[in-house]
C-alpha positions as CSV (number, residue, x, y, z in Angstrom):
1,X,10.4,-8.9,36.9
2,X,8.2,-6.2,35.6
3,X,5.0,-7.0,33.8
4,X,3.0,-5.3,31.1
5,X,-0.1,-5.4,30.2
6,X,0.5,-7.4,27.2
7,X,-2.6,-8.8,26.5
8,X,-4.4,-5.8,25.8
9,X,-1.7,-3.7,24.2
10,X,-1.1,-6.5,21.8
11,X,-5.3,-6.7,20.9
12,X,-5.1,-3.0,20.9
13,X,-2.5,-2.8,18.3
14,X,-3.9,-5.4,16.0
15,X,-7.4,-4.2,16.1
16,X,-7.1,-1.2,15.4
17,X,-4.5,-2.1,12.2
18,X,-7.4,-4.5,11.5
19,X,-9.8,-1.2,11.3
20,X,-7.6,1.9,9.9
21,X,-5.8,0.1,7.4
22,X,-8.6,-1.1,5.3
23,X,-9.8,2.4,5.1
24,X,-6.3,4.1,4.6
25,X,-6.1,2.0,1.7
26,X,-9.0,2.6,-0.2
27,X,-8.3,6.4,0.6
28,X,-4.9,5.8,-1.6
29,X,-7.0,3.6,-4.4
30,X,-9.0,7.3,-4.7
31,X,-6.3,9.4,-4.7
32,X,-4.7,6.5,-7.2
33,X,-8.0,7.1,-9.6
34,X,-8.1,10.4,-11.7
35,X,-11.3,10.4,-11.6
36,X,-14.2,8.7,-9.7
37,X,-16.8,7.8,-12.4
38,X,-19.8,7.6,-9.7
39,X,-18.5,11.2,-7.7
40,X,-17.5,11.5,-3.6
41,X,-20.8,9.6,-3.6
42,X,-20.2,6.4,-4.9
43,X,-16.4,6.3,-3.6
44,X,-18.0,6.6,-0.6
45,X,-20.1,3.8,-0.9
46,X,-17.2,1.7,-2.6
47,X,-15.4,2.6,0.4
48,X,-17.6,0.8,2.5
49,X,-18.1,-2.1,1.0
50,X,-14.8,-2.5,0.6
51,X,-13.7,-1.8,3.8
52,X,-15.9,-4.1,5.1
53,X,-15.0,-6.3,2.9
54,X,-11.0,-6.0,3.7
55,X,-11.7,-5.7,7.5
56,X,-13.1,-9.6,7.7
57,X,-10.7,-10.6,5.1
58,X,-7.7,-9.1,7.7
59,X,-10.1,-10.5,11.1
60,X,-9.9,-14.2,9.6
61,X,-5.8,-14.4,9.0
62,X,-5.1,-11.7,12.2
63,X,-5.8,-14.3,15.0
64,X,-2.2,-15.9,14.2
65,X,-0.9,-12.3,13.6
66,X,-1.9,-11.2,16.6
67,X,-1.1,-14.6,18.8
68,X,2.5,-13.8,17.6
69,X,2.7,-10.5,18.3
70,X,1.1,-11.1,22.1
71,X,4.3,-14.0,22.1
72,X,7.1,-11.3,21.1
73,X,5.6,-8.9,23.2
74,X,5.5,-11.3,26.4
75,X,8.7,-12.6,25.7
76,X,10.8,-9.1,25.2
77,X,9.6,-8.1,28.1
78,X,11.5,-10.4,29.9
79,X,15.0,-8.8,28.3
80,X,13.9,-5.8,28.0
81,X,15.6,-3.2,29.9
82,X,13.0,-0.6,29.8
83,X,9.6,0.1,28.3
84,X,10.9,2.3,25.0
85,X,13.4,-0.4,24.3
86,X,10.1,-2.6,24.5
87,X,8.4,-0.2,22.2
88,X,11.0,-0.6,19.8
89,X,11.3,-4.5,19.5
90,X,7.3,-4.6,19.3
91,X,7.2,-1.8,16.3
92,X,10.2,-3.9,14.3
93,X,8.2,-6.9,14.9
94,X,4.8,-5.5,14.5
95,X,6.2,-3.7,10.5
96,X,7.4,-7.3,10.5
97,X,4.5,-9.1,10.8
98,X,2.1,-7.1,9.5
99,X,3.8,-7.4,6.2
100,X,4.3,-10.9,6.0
101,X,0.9,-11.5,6.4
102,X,0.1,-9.3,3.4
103,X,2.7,-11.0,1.9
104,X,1.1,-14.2,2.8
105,X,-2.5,-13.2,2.1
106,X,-1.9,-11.3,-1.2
107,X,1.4,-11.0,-2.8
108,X,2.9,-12.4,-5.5
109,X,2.7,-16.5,-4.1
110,X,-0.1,-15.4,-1.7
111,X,-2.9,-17.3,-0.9
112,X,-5.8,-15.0,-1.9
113,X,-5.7,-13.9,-5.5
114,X,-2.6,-11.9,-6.6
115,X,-3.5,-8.0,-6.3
116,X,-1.1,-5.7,-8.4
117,X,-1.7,-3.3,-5.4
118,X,-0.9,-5.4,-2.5
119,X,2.1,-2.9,-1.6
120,X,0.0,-0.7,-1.3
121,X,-2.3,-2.6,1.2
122,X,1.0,-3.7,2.9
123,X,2.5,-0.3,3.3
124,X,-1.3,0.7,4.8
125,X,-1.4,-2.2,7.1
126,X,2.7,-1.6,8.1
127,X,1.6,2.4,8.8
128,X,-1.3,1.6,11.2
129,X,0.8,-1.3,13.3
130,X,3.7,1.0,13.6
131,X,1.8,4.2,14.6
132,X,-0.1,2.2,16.8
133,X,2.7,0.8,19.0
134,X,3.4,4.4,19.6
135,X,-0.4,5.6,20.1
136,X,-1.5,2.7,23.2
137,X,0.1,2.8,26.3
138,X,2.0,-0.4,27.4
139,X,1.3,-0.2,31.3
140,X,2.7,-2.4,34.3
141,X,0.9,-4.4,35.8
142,X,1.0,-4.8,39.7
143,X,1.0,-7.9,41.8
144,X,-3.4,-8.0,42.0
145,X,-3.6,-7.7,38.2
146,X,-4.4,-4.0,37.6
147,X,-2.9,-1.9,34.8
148,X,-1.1,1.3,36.7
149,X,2.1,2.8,37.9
């Protein structure tokens, strides 16, 4: 049986969702806005602050997000005929996840407080899982524990 560095592949992939789509989103709240009362400036500022902001909010409800996705991962690879057959069940069920937990966090019956442009966060969070499963490397791992071919 082959095994993959799923750990890391799976903290990889969440992290840096947990980072990109925070900012990705308030990059399509500007380009939402006709214009920015305070200038490049201020959104700039706003951005960070909100960012920030959106980045803990995503760090305190990702530890079950990315628990699961560590689970699917571990467990396709055991099916899994080949590595890109593995990359394609982790993006489905990285798109998956991702969105249920915005879904969760602040859609319509969320927890947080309803946010008319939680697609918008979704779609952002759904963009950087799935171009992430594509952008890290899912290595083997041989018999002493070391990523490498």
């Amino acid at each position: 049986m082959i095994r993959y560095n799923s750990l890391s592949y799976s903290f990889r992939i969440r992290l840096a969702t947990i980072i990109c789509a925070p900012l990705l989103y308030q990059v399509f709240q500007y380009i939402q806005t006709d214009s920015y009362p305070g200038g490049l400036r201020q959104f700039i500022g706003d951005l960070l602050s909100m960012s920030i902001f959106l980045i803990m909010l995503q760090m305190a409800f990702s530890v079950f997000s990315w628990l699961l996705l560590l689970a699917v991962i571990s467990l396709s690879a055991q099916i899994a005929p080949n590595v890109k057959t593995l990359k394609w069940i982790t993006f489905m069920a990285t798109l998956i996840i991702a969105a249920a937990t915005c879904l969760l966090i602040a859609g319509p019956h969320g927890w947080f407080t309803h946010d008319e442009n939680y697609p918008y966060l979704m779609l952002c969070n759904c963009l950087c899982a799935g171009i992430s499963v594509w952008m890290f490397k899912l290595e083997t791992i041989n018999d002493y524990g070391f990523a490498g071919n």
